[in-house]
PDB file of N, CA, C and O in Angstrom:
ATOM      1  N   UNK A   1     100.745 179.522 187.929  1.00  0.00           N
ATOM      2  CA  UNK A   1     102.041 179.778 187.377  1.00  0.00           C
ATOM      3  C   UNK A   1     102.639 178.494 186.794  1.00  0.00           C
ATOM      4  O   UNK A   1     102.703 178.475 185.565  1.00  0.00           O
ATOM      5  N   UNK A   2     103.073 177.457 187.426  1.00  0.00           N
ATOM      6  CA  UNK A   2     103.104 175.817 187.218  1.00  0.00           C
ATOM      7  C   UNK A   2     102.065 175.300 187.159  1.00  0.00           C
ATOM      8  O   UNK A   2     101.062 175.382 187.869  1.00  0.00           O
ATOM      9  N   UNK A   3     102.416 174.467 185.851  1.00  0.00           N
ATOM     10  CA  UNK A   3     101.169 173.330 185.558  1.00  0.00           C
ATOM     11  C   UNK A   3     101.916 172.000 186.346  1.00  0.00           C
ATOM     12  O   UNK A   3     103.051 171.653 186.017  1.00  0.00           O
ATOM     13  N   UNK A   4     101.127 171.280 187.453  1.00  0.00           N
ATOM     14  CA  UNK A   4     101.614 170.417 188.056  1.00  0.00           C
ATOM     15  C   UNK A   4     101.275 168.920 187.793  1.00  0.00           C
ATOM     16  O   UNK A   4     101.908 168.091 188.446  1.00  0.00           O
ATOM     17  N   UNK A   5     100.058 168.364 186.633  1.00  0.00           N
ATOM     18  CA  UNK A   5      99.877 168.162 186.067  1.00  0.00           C
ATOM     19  C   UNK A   5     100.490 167.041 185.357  1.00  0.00           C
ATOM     20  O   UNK A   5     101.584 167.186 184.812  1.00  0.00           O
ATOM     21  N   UNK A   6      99.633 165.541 185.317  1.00  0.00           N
ATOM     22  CA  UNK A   6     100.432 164.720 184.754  1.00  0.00           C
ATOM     23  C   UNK A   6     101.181 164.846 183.086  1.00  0.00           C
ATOM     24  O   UNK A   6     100.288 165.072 182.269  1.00  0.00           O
ATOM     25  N   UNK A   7     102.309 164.769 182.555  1.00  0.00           N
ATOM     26  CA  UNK A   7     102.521 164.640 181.340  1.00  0.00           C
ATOM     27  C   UNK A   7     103.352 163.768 181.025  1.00  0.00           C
ATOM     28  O   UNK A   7     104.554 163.917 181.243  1.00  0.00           O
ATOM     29  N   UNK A   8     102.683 162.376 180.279  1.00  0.00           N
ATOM     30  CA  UNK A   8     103.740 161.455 180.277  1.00  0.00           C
ATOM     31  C   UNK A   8     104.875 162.185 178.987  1.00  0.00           C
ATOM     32  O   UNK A   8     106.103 162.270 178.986  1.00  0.00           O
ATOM     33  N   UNK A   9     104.023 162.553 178.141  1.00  0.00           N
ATOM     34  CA  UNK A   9     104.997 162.969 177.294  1.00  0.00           C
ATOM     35  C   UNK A   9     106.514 163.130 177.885  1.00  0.00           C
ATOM     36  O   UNK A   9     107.534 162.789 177.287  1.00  0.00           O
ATOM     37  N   UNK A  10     106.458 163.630 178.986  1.00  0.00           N
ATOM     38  CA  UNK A  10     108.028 164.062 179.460  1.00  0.00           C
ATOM     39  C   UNK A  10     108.777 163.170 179.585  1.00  0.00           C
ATOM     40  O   UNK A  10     109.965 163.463 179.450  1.00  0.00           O
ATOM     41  N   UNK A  11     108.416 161.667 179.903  1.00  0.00           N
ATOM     42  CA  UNK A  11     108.827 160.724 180.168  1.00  0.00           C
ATOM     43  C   UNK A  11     109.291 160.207 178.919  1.00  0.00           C
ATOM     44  O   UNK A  11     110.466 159.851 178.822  1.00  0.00           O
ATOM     45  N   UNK A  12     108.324 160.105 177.730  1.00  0.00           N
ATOM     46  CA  UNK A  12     108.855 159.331 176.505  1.00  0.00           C
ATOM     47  C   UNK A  12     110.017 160.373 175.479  1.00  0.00           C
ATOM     48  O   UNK A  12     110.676 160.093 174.478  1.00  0.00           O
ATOM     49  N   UNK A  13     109.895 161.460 176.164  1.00  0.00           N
ATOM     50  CA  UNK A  13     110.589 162.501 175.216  1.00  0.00           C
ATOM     51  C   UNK A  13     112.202 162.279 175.818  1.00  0.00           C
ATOM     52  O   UNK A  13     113.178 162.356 175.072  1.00  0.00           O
ATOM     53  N   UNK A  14     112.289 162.031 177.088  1.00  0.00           N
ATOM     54  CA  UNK A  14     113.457 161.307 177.285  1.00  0.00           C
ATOM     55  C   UNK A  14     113.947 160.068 177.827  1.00  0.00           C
ATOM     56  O   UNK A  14     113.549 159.668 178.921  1.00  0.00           O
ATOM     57  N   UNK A  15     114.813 159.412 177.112  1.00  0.00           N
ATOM     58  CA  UNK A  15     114.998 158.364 177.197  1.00  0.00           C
ATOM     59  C   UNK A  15     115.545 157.631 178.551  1.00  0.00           C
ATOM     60  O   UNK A  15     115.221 156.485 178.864  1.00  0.00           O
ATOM     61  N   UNK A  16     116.360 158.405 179.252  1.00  0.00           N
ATOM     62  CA  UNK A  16     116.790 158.064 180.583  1.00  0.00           C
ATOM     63  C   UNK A  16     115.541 157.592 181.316  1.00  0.00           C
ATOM     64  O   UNK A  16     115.304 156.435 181.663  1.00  0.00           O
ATOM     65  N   UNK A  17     114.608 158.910 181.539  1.00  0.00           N
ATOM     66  CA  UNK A  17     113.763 158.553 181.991  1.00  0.00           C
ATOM     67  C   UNK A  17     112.800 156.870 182.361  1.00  0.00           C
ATOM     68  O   UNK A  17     112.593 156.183 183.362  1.00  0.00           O
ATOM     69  N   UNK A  18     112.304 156.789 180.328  1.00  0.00           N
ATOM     70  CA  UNK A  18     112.071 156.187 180.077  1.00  0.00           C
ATOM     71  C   UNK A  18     112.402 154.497 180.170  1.00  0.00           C
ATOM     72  O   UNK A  18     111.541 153.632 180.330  1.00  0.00           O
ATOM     73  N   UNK A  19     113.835 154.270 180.031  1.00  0.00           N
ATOM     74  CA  UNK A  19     114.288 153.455 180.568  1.00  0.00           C
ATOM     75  C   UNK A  19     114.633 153.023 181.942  1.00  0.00           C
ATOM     76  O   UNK A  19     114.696 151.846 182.297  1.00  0.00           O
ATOM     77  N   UNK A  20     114.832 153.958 182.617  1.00  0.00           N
ATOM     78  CA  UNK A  20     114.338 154.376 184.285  1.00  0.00           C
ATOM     79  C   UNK A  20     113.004 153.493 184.077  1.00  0.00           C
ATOM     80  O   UNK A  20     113.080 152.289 183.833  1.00  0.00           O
ATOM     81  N   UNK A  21     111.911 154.103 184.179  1.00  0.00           N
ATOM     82  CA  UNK A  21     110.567 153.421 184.319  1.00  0.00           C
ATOM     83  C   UNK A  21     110.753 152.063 183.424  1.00  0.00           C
ATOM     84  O   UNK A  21     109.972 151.202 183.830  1.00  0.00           O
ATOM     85  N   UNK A  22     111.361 151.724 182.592  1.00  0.00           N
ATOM     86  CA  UNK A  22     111.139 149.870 181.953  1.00  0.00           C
ATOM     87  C   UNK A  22     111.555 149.298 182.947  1.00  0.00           C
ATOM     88  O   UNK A  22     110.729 148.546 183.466  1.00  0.00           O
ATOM     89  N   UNK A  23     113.200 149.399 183.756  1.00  0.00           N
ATOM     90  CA  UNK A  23     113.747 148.588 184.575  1.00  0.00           C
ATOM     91  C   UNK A  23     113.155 148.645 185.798  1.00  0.00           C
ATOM     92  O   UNK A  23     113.116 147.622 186.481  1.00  0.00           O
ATOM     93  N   UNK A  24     112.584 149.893 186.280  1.00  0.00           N
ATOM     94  CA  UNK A  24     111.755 150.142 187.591  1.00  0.00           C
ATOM     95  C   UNK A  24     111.148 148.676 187.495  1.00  0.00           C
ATOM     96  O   UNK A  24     111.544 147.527 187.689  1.00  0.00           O
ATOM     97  N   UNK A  25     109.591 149.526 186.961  1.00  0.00           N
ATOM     98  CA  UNK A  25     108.194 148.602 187.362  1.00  0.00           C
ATOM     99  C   UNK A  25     108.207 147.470 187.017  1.00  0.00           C
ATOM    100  O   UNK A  25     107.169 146.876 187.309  1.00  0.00           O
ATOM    101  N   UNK A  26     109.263 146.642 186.291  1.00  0.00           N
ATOM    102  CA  UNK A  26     109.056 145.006 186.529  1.00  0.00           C
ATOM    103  C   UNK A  26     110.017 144.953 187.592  1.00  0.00           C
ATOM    104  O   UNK A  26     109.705 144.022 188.335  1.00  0.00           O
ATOM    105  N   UNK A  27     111.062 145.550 187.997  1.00  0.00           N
ATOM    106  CA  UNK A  27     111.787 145.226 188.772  1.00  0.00           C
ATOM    107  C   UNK A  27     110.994 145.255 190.613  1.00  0.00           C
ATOM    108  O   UNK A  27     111.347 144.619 191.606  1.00  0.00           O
ATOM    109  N   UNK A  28     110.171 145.985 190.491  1.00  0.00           N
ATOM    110  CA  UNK A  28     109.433 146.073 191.623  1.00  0.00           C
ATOM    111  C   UNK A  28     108.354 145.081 191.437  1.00  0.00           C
ATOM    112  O   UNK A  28     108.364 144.366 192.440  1.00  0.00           O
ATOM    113  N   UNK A  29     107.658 144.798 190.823  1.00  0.00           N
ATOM    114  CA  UNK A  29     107.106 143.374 190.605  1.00  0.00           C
ATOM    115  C   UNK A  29     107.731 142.310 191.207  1.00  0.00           C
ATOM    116  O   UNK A  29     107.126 141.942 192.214  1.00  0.00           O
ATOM    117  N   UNK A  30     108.947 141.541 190.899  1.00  0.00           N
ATOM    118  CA  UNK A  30     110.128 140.865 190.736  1.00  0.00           C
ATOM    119  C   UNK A  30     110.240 140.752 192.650  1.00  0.00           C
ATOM    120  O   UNK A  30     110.444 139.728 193.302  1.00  0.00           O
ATOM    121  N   UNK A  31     110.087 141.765 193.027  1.00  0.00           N
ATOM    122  CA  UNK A  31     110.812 142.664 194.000  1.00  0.00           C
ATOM    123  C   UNK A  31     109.374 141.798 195.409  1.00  0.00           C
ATOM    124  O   UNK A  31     109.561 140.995 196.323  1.00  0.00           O
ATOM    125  N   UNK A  32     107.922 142.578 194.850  1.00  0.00           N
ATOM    126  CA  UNK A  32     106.716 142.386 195.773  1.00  0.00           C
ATOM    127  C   UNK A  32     106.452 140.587 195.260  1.00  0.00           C
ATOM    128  O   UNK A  32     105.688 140.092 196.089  1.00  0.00           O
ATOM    129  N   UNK A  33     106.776 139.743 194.389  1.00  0.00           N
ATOM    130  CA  UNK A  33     106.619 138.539 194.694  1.00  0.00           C
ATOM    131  C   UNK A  33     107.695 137.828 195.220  1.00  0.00           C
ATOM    132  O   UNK A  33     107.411 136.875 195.945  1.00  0.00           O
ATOM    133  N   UNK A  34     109.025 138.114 194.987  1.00  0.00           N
ATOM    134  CA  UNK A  34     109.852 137.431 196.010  1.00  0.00           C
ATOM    135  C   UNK A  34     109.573 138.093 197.675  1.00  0.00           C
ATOM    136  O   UNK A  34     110.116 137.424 198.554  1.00  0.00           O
ATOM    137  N   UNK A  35     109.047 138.915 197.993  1.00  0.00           N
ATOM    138  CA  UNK A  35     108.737 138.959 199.470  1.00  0.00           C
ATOM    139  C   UNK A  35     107.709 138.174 199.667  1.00  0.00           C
ATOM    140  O   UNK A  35     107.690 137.510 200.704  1.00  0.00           O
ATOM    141  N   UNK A  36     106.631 138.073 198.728  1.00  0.00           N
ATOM    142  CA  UNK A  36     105.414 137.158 199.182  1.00  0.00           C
ATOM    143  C   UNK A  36     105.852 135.877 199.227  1.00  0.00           C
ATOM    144  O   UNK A  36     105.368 135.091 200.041  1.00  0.00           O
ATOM    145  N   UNK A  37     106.660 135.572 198.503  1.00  0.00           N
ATOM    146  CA  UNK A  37     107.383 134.210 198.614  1.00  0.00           C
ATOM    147  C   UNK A  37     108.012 133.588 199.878  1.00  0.00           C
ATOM    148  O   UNK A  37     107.584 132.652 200.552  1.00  0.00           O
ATOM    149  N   UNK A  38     109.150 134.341 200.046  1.00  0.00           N
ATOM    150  CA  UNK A  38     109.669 134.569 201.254  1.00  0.00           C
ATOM    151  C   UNK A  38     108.758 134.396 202.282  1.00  0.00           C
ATOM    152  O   UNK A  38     108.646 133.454 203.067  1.00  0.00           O
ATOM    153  N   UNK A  39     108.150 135.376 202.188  1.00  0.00           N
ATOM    154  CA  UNK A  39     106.748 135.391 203.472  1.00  0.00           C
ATOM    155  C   UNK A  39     106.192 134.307 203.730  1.00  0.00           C
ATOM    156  O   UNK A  39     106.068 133.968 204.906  1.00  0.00           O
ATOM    157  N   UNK A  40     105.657 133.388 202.539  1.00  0.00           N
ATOM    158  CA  UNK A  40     105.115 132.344 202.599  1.00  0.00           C
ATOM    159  C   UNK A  40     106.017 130.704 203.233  1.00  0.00           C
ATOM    160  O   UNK A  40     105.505 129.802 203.896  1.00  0.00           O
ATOM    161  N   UNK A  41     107.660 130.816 202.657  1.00  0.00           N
ATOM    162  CA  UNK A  41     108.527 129.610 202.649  1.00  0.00           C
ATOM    163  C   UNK A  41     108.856 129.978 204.488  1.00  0.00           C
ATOM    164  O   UNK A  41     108.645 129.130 205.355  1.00  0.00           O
ATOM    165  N   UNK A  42     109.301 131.145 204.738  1.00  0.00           N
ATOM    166  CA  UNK A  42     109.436 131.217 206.318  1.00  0.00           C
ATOM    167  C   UNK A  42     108.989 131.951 206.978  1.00  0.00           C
ATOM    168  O   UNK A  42     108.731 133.104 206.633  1.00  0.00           O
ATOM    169  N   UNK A  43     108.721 131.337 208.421  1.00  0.00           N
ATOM    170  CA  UNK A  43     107.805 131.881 209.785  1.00  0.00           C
ATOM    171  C   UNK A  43     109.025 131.819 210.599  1.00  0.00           C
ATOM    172  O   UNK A  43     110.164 131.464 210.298  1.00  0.00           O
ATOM    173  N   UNK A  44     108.456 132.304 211.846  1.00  0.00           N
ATOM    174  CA  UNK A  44     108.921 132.228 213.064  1.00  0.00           C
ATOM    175  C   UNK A  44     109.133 131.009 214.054  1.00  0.00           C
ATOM    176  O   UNK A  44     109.520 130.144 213.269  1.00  0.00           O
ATOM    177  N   UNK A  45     109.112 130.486 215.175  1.00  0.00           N
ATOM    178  CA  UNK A  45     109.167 129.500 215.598  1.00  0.00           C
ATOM    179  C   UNK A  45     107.831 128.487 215.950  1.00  0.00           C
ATOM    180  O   UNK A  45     107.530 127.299 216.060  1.00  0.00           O
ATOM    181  N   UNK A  46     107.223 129.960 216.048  1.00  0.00           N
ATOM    182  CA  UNK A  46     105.675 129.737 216.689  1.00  0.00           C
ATOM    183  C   UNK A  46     104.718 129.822 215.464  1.00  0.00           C
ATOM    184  O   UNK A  46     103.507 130.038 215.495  1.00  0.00           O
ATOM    185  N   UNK A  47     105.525 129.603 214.356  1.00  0.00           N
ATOM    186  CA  UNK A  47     104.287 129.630 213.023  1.00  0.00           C
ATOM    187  C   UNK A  47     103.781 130.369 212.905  1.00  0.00           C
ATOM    188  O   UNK A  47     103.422 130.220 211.737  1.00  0.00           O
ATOM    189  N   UNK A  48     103.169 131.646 213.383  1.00  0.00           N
ATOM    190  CA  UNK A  48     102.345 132.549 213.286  1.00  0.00           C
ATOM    191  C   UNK A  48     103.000 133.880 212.824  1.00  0.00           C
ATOM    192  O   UNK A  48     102.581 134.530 211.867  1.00  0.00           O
ATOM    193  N   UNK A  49     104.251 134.285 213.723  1.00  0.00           N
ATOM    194  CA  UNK A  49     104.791 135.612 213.414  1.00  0.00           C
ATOM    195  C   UNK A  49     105.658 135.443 212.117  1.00  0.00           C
ATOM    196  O   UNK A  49     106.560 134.616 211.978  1.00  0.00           O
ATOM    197  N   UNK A  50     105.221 136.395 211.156  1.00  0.00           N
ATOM    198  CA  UNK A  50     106.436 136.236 209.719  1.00  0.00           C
ATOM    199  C   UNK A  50     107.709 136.727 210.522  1.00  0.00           C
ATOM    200  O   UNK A  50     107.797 137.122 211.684  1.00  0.00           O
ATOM    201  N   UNK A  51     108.656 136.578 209.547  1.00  0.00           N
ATOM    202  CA  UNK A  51     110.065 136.323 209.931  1.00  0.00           C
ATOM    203  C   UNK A  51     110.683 138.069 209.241  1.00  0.00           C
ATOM    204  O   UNK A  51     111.193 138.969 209.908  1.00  0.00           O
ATOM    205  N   UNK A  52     110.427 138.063 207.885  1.00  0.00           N
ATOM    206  CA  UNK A  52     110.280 139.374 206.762  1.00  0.00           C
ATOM    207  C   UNK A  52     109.237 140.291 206.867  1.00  0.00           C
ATOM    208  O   UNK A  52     108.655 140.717 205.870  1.00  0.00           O
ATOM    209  N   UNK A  53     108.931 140.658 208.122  1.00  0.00           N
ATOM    210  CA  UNK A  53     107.744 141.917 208.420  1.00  0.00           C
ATOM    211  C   UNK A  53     108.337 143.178 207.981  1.00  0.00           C
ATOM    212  O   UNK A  53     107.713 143.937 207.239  1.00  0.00           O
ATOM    213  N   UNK A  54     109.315 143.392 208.332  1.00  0.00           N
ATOM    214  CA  UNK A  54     110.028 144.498 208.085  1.00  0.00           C
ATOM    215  C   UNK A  54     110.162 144.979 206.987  1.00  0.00           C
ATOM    216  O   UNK A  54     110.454 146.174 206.949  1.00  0.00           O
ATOM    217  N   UNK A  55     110.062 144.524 206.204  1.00  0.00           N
ATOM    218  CA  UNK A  55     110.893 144.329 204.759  1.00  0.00           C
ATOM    219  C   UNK A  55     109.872 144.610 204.085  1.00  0.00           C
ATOM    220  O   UNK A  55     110.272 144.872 202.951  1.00  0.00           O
ATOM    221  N   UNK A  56     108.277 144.747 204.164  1.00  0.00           N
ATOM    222  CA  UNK A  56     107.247 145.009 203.162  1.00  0.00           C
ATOM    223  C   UNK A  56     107.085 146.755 203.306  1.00  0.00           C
ATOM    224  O   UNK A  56     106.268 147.381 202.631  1.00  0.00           O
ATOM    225  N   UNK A  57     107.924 147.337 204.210  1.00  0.00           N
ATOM    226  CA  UNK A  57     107.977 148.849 204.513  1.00  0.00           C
ATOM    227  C   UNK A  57     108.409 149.112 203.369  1.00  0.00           C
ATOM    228  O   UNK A  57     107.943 149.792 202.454  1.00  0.00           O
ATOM    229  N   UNK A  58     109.596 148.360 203.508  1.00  0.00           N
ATOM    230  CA  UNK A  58     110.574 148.650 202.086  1.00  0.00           C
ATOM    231  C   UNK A  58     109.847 148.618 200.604  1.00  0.00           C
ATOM    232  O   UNK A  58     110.096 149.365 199.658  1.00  0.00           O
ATOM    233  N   UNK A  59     109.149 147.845 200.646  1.00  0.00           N
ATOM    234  CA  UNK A  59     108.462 147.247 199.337  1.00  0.00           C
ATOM    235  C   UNK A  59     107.495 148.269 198.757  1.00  0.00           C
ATOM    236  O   UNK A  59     107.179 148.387 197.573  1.00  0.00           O
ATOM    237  N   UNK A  60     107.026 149.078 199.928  1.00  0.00           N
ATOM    238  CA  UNK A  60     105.980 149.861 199.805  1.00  0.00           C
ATOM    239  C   UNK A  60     106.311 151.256 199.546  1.00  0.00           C
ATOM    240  O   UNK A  60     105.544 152.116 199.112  1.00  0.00           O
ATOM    241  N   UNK A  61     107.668 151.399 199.892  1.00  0.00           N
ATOM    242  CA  UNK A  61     108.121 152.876 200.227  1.00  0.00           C
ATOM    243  C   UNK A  61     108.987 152.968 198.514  1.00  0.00           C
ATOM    244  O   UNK A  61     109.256 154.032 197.957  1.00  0.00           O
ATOM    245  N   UNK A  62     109.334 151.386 197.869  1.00  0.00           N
ATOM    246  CA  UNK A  62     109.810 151.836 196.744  1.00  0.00           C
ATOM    247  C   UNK A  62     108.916 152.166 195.565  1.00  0.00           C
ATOM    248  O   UNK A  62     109.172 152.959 194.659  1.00  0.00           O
ATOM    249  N   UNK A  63     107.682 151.333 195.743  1.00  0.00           N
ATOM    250  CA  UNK A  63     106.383 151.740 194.911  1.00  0.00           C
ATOM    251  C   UNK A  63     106.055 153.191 194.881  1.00  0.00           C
ATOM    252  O   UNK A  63     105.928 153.825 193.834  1.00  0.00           O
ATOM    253  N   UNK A  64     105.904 153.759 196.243  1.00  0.00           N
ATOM    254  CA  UNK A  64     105.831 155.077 196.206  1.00  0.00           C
ATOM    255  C   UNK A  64     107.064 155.917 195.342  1.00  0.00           C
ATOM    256  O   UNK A  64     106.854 156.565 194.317  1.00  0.00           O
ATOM    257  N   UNK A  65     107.952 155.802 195.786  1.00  0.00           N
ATOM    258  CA  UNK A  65     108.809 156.533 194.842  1.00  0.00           C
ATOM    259  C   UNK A  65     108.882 156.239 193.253  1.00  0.00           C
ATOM    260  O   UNK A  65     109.365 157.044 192.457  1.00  0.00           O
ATOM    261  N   UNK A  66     108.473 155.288 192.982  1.00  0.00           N
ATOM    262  CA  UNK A  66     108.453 154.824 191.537  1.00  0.00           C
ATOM    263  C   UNK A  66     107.608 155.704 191.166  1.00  0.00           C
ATOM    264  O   UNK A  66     107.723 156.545 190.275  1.00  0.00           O
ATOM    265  N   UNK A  67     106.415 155.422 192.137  1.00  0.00           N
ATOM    266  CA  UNK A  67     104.712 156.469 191.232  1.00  0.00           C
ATOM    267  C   UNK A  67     104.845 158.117 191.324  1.00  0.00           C
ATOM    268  O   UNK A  67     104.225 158.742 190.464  1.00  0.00           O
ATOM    269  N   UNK A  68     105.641 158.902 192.344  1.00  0.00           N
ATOM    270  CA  UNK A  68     106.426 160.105 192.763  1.00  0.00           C
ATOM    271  C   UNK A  68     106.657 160.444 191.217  1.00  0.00           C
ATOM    272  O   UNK A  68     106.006 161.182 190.477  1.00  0.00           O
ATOM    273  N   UNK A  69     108.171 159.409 190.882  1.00  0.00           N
ATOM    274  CA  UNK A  69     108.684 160.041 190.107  1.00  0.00           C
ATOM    275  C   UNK A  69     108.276 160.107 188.496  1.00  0.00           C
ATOM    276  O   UNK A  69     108.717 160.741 187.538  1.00  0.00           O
ATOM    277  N   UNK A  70     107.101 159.032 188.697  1.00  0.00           N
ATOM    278  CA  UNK A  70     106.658 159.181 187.256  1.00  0.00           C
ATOM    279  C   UNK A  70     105.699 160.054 187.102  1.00  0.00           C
ATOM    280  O   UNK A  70     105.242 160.277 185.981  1.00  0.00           O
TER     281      UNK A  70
END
């Protein structure tokens, strides 16, 4: 009954969209190297445990929704 089915067309046929996805996917770029950064400039006391563990949930859970909605 539904074609479920990738069609970018839908995306370029409107512009919201479209601009939706420009500001997204560099912005999530932007997004997964300032955590690696972060990750890298601070630790814990004991050097070993990162400080921003938490925070790559986040990183991961917005990728997913980016790829969802496109």
């Amino acid at each position: 009954m539904f074609d479920h089915g990738f069609d970018p067309g839908y995306v370029f046929r409107h512009p919201v969209f479209l601009v939706t996805f420009i500001i997204a996917i560099p912005a999530w770029i932007i997004a997964f190297a300032s955590q690696a950064a972060a990750e890298a400039k601070y630790s814990s006391a004991d050097g070993r445990t990162p400080v921003v563990n938490t925070l790559w949930f986040n990183i991961w859970i917005q990728l997913a929704v980016i790829i969802h909605l496109l």
